[in-house]
N, C-alpha and C positions, 0 to 999 in steps of 0.2 A: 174849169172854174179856177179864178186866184184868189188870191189873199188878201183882202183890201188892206192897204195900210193907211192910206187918207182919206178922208173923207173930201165932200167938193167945198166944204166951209174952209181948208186948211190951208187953202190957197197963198195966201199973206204965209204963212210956217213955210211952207214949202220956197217961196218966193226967197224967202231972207237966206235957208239954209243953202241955195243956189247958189247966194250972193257969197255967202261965207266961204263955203265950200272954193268960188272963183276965186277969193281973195287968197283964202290957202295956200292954193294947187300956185299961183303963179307967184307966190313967194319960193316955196320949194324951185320951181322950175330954174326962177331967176336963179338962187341961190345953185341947183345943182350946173348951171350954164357956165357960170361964174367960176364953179370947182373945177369942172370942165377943162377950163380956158385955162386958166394958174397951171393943172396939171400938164395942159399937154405945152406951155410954155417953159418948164422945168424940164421937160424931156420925159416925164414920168408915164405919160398915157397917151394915146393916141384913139380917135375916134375909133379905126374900125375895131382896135382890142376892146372897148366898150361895146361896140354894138352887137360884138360876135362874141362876147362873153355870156357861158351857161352858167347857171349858180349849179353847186351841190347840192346832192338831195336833205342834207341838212340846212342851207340857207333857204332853199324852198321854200321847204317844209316851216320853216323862221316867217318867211314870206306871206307862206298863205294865212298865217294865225295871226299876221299882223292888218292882209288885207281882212279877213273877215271880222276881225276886234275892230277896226274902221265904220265897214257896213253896219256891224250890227249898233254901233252910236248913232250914226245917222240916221238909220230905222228909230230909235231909243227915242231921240231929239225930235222928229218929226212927228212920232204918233204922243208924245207926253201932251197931256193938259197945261 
């Protein structure tokens, strides 16, 4: 059994935070692409040290309190009246 968070009227909530959400994610993206390019044009960074970079268990740990403060807004946003 799950945990309903929508109901089937919510459709339209659901829809927009999709939208939101797209708009978001591909501003950060842009923007992180962007950071990207400058650094590794500087000589500062190069893709594979980014790719193959592990965080410490303290940015992790940063990490995952930030994705879960995330989730739980958009859970917030979607089920509100």
């Amino acid at each position: 059994m799950t945990d309903r968070v929508l109901d089937e009227t919510d459709i339209d909530r659901l829809g927009q935070a999709i939208i939101t959400l797209t708009r978001e994610l591909w501003v950060v993206k842009d923007r992180q692409r962007i950071l990207e390019a400058a650094l590794a044009d500087a000589g500062i960074l190069d893709s594979i040290a980014l790719d193959t970079y592990e965080p410490d268990e303290s940015l992790e740990a940063e990490l995952k309190v930030e994705r879960q403060k995330l989730i739980d807004e958009i859970i917030k946003a979607l089920a509100e009246d």
